[in-house]
C-alpha positions in Angstrom: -17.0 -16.2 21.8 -19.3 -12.8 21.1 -15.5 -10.6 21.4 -13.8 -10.8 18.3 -10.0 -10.2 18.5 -7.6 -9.7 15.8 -6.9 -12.3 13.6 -2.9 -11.5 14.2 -0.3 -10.6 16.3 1.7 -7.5 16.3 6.1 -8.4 15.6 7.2 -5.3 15.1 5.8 -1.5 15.9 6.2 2.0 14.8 6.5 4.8 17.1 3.5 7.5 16.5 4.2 11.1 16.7 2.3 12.8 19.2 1.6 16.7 19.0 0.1 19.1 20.4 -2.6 21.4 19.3 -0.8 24.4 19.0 1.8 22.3 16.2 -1.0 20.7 14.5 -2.3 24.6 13.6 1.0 25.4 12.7 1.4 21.9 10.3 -2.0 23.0 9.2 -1.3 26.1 7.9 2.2 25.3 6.2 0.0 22.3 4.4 -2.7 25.3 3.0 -5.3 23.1 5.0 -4.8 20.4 2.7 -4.6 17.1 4.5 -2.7 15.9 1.8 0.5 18.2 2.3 0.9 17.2 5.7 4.3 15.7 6.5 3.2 11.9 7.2 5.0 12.1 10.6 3.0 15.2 11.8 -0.4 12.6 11.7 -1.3 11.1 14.8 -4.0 8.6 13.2 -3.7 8.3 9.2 -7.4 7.7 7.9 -6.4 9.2 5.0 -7.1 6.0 2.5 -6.0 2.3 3.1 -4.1 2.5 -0.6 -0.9 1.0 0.3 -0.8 1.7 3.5 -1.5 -2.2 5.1 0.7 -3.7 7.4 2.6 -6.6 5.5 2.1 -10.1 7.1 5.3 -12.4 7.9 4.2 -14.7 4.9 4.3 -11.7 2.5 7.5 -10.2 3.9 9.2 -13.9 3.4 7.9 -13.8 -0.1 9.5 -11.0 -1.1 13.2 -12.2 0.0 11.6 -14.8 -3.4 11.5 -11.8 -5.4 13.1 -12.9 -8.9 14.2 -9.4 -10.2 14.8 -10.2 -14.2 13.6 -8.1 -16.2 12.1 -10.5 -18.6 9.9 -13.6 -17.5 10.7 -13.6 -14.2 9.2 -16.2 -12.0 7.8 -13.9 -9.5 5.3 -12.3 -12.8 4.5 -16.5 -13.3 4.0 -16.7 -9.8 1.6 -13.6 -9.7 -0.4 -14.7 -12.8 -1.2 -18.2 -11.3 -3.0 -16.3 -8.5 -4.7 -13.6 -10.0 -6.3 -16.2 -12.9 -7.0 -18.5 -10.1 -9.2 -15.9 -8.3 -10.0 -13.7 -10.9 -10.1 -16.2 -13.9 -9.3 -13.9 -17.1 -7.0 -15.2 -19.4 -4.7 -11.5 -19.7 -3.4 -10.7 -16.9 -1.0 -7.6 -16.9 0.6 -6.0 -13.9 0.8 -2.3 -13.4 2.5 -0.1 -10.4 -1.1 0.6 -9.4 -4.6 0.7 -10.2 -4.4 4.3 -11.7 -2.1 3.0 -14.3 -4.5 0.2 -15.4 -7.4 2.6 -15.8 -5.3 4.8 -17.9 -3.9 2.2 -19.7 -7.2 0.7 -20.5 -9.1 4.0 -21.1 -6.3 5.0 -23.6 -7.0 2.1 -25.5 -10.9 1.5 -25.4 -12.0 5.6 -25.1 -12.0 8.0 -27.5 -13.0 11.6 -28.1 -16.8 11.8 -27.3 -16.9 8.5 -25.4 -19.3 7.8 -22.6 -18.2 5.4 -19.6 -21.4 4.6 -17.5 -20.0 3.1 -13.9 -22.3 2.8 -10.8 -19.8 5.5 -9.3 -16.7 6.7 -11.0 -13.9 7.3 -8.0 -11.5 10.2 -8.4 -9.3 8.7 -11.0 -11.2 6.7 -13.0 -12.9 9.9 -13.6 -10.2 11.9 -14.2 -8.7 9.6 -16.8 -11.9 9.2 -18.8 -11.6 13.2 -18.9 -8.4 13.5 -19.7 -8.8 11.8 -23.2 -12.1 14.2 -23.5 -14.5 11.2 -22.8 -17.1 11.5 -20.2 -17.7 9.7 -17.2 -21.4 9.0 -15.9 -22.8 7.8 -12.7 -25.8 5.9 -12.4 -26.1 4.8 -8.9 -29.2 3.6 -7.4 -31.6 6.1 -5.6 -30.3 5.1 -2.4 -27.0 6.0 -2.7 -27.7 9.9 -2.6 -29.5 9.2 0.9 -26.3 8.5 3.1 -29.0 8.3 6.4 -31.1 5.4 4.5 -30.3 1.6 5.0 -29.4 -0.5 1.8 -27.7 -3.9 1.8 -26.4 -3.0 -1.3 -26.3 0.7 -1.4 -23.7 0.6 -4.5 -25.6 -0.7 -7.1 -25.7 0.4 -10.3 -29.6 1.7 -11.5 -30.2 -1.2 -13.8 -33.3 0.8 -15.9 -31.7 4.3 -15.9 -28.0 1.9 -18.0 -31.1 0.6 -20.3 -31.9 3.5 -21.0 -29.2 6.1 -21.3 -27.5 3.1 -23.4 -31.2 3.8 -25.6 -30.8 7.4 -25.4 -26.9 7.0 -26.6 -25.5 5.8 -29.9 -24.1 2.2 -28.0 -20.4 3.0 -30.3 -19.9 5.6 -28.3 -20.3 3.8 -25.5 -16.9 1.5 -25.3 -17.2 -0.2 -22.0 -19.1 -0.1 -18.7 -17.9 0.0 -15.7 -18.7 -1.2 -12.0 -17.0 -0.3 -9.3 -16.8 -3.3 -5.9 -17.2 -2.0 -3.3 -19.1 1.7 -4.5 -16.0 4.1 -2.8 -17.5 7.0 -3.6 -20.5 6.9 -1.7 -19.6 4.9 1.2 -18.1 1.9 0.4 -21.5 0.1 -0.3 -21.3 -2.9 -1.9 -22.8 -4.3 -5.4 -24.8 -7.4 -5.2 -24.6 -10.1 -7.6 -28.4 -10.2 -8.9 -27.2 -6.7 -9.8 -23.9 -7.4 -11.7 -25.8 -9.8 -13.6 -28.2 -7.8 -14.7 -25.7 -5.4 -15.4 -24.1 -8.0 -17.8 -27.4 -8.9 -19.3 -28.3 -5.2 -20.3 -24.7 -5.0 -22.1 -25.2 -8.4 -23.5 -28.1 -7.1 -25.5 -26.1 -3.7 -26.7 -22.8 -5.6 -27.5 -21.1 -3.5 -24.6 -18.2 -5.0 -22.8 -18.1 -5.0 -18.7 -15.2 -4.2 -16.8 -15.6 -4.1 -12.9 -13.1 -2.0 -10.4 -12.0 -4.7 -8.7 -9.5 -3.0 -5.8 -12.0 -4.0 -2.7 -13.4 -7.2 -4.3 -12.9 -9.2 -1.3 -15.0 -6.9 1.3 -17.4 -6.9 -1.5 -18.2 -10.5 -1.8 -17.6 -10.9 1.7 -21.1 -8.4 2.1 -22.6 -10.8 -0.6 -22.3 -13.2 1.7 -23.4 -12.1 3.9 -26.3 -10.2 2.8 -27.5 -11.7 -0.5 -29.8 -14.8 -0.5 -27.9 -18.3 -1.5 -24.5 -17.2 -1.1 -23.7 -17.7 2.6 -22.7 -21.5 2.4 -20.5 -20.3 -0.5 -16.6 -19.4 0.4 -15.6 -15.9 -0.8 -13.3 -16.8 -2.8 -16.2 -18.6 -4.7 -18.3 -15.5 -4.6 -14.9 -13.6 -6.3 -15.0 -16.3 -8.9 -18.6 -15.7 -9.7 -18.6 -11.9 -9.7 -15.7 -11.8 -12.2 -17.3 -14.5 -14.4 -19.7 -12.1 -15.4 -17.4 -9.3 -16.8 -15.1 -9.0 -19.6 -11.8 -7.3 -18.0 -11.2 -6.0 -14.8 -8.8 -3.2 -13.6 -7.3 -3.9 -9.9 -5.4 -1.6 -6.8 -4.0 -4.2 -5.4 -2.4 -1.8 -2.3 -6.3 -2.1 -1.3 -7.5 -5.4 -1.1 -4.0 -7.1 -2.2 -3.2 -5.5 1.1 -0.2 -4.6 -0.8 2.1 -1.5 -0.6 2.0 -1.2 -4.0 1.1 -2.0 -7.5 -1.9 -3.6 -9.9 -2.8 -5.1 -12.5 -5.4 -4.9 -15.4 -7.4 -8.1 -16.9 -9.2 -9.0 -20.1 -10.2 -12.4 -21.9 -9.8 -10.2 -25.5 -6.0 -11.2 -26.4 -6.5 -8.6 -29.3 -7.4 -5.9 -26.8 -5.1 -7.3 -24.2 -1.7 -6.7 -26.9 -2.7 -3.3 -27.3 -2.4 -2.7 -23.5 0.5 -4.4 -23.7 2.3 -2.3 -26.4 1.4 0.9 -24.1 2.4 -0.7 -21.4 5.8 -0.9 -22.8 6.3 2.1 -23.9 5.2 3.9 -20.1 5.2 1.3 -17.4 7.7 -1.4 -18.4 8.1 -5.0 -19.7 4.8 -6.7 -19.6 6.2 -9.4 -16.9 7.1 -6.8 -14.3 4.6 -3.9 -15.6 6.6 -1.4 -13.8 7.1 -3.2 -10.4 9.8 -5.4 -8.8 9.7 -8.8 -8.9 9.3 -8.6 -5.1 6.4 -6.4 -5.4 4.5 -9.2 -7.4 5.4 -11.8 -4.7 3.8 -9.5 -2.1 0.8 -8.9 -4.3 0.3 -12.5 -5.1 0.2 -13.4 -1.0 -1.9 -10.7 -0.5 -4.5 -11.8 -2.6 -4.7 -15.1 -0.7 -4.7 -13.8 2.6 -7.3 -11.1 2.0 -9.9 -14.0 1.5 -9.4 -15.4 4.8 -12.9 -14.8 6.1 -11.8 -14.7 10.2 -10.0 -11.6 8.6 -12.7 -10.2 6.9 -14.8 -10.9 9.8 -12.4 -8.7 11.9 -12.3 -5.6 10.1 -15.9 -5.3 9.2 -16.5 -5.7 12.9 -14.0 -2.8 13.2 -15.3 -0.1 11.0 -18.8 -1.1 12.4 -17.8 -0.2 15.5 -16.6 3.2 14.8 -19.6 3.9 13.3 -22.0 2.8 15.6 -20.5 4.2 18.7 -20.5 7.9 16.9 -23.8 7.2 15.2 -25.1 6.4 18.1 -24.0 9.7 19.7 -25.8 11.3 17.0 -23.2 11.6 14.4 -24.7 11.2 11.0 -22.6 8.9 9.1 -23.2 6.8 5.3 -25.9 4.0 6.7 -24.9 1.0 6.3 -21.3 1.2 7.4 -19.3 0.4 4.5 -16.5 -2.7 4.3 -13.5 -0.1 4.4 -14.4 2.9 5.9 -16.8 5.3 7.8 -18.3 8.1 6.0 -19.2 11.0 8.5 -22.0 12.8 6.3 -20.5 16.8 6.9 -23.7 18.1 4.9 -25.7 17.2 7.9 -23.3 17.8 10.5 -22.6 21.2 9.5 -25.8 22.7 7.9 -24.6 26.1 8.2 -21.5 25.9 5.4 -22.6 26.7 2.1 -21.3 23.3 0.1 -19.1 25.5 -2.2 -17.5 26.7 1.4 -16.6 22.9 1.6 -18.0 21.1 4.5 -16.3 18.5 4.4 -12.8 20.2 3.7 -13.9 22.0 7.0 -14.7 18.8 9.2 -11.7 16.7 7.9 -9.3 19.9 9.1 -11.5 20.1 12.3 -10.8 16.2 13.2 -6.8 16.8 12.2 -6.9 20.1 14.3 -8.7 18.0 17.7 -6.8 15.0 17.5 -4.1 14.3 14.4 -6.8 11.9 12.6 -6.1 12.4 8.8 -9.2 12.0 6.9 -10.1 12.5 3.7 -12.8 14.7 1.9 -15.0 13.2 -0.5 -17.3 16.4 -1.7 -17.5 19.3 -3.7 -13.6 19.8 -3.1 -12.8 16.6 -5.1 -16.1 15.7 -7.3 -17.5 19.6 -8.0 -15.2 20.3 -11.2 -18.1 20.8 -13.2 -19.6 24.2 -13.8 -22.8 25.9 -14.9 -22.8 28.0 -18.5 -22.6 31.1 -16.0 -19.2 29.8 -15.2 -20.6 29.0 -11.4 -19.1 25.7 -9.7 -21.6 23.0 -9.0 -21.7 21.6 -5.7 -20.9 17.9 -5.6 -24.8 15.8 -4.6 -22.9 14.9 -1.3 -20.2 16.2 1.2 -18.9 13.0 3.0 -15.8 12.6 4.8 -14.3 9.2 4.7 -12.5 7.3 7.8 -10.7 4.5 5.5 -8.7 1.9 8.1 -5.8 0.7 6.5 -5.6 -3.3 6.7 -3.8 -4.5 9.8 -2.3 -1.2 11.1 -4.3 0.4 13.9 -5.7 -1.7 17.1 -8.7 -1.1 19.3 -7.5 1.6 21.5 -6.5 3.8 18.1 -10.6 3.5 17.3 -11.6 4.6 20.3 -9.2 7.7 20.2 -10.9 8.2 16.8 -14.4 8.1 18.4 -13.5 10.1 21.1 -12.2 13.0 19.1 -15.3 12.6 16.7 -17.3 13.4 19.3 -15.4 16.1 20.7 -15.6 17.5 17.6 -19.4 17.0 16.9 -20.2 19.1 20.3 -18.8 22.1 18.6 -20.0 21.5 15.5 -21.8 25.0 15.3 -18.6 26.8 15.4 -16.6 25.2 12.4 -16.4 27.8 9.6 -15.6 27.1 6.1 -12.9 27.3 3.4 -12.1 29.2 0.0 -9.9 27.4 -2.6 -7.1 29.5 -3.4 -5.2 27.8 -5.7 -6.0 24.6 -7.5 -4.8 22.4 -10.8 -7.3 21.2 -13.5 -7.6 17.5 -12.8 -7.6 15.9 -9.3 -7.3 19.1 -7.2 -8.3 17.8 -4.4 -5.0 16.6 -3.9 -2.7 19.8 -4.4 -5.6 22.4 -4.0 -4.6 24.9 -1.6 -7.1 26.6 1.0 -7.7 29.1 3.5 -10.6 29.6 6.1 -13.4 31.8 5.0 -13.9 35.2 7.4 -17.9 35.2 6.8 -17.6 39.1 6.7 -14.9 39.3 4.1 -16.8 36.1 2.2 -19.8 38.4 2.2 -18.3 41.2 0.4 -16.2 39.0 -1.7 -19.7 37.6 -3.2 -21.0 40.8 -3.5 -18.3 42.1 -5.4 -18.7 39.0 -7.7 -21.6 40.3 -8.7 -20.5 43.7 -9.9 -21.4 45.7 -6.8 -18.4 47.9 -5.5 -18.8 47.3 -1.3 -16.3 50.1 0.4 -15.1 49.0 4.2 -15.0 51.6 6.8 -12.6 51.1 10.0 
């Protein structure tokens, strides 16, 4: 058959919200135009992220009636390590409540002052808690990846000769690990081949540098590998998994992405020196190494998951999905991240809306557009959460792209809720030319994409604003 259903049936449902246009400006501007401090029931369509949000499958809800809730060696943590060594095949494994706390955890322990984690693409908080600890994060995507109109198999790859040689340029101690994030989130969710995480492994072989790879959307990305790479597509995914994580030293995992869980995570190593040292901190913020910070329920759920996301009539299914979506809107003329990506489509709002200035935030713009048309969350990925870095002048730096990401959450929303989203995409897109843009008002110092607050920018008063910036007094007369 060329139509390709849903691997699943639906059991039980959740009534949707639906608003009008007039409430959505008012939920709008209670939230500051930030997506993020809408009230979850005021969203029509949440493409927000697919963190946590899947729909639970009958297997995992059953599991968690299994939940063994002691707070010391319980058999749900036994149950959860068997699967993640089975798939994964590192010898520490260590749950956390989610993948934020791994990266923290492991940061704290490998990073220092004056450290330097190189990562194809560093996401949001992976950055954020290299900074924190006044380490620095670097990105050394291929050339590709700043081209979001230009077709790549594997778009996320890590530039193999610019890692030689900033690890050349760099003292290698101050260098503690190096990262790789599958699939590449930041720029579209492009995957990473294998000839390329080999040769990442190869080049840190020779320095004595240890390799840790994101792991949260592992699955979609060996899934593309087998798809796209040569000698792999006889191979199962779950062999393709095995392989990928063979060549690294530790991993850190989301598992409420592809775990398809609602929450938690976990962080790896085959160092048992290393791996107490996580452990010890792990104590002290998250909990008992056996339950990490989560129920024993939660680890049931997780350790399903893990097994399910292989499924490859699954995968097969929601990469036909988020194609979809972005063909039918690309094809309209909406300029999206080429290829589309394994969780998500990327609208590129630097070429959609050419006439906001990138520190006016076109992709802040377009993601309130879409909620404004039709209730879609979305979610900015621009100069509103990447552009934290500043010239000597004190000026803000524009992040290289301003994409906003579609991200479908893992058996949630059905074939009539994409074509609501194309529709509104495109109703949006034929108005393009009279979106304005947005001013932060208030914002924190790490991750302000998620609290920042905005307002729209009147180009006259933004005009005279700038003006006065530059020491010139500009008097308005009624």
């Amino acid at each position: 058959m060329k139509t390709i259903i849903e691997p699943f049936r639906v059991k039980v449902v959740e009534p949707i919200k639906m608003t009008t246009r007039d409430e959505r400006e008012g939920y709008l501007k209670d939230a500051a135009y930030n997506l993020f401090l809408l009230k979850a029931e005021n969203v029509i369509i949440d493409l927000l992220t697919d963190s946590g949000t899947a729909a639970m499958s009958a297997e995992q809800w059953s599991a968690l009636m299994r939940g063994d809730e002691s707070y010391a060696g319980s058999k749900s943590f036994y149950r959860f390590e068997e699967v993640v060594r089975d798939i994964f095949g590192f010898k520490q494994v260590i749950p956390m409540h989610q993948g934020r706390a791994a990266e923290r955890i492991l940061f704290s322990v490998m990073c220092k002052q004056g450290s330097i984690v190189p990562n194809n693409t560093n996401f949001d908080t992976t950055r954020a808690n290299i900074e924190y600890l006044g380490a620095e994060a670097v990105d050394l995507p291929i050339p590709e990846f700043y081209q979001p109109a230009v077709n790549h198999p594997f778009k996320g790859n890590m530039d193999t000769a610019a890692l030689e040689n900033f690890i050349k340029r760099v003292d290698p101690e101050r260098i503690p690990l190096v990262m790789v994030t599958v699939t590449n989130n930041s720029g579209g969710g492009q995957p990473v081949s294998m000839a390329n995480i080999r040769e990442v492994k190869a080049i840190c072989s020779r320095y004595g540098v240890p390799l840790y790879l994101d792991a949260c959307r592992f699955a979609e990305n060996a899934y593309f590998i087998k798809l796209r790479e040569a000698g792999y597509a006889d191979k199962s995914v779950k062999e393709i998994a095995r392989e990928m994580f063979s060549y690294a030293d530790g991993c850190t995992m989301s598992a409420k992405k592809d775990g398809l869980a609602n929450i938690g995570g976990f962080l790896c190593t085959n160092d048992d020196q290393l791996a107490q040292q996580e452990k010890d901190l792990l104590i002290l913020t998250e909990g008992f190494p056996t339950y990490g910070g989560l129920a024993g329920r939660d680890l049931e759920a997780i350790a399903v998951g893990l097994e399910e996301v292989l499924h490859e009539d699954y995968l097969q299914y929601r990469f036909a999905s988020i194609r979809y979506l972005g063909e039918h809107i690309s094809r309209a003329g909406v300029p999206i991240v080429q290829p589309p990506g394994g969780h998500a489509i990327y609208i590129d709002a630097r070429a959609m809306l050419p006439h906001i200035p990138p520190l006016q935030y076109p992709g802040q713009a377009l993601a309130v557009e879409l909620y404004r048309e039709a209730g879609i969350r979305s979610c900015e990925i621009g100069s509103v959460m990447h552009a934290e870095k500043y010239t000597e002048s004190g000026e803000e730096m524009p992040s290289a792209m301003e994409l906003v990401r579609l991200a479908i959450p893992h058996r949630v929303y059905t074939q009539s809720h994409i074509d609501y989203v194309v529709e509104a995409i495109l109703q949006v897109y034929e108005r393009r030319t009279s979106i304005s843009g947005y001013r932060i008002v208030s914002q924190p110092k790490f991750l302000r994409h998620f609290t920042a607050r905005f307002e729209p920018v009147d180009e006259l008063t933004e005009i005279l604003r700038v003006r006065s910036n530059h020491g010139k007094q500009i008097f308005l007369q009624n």
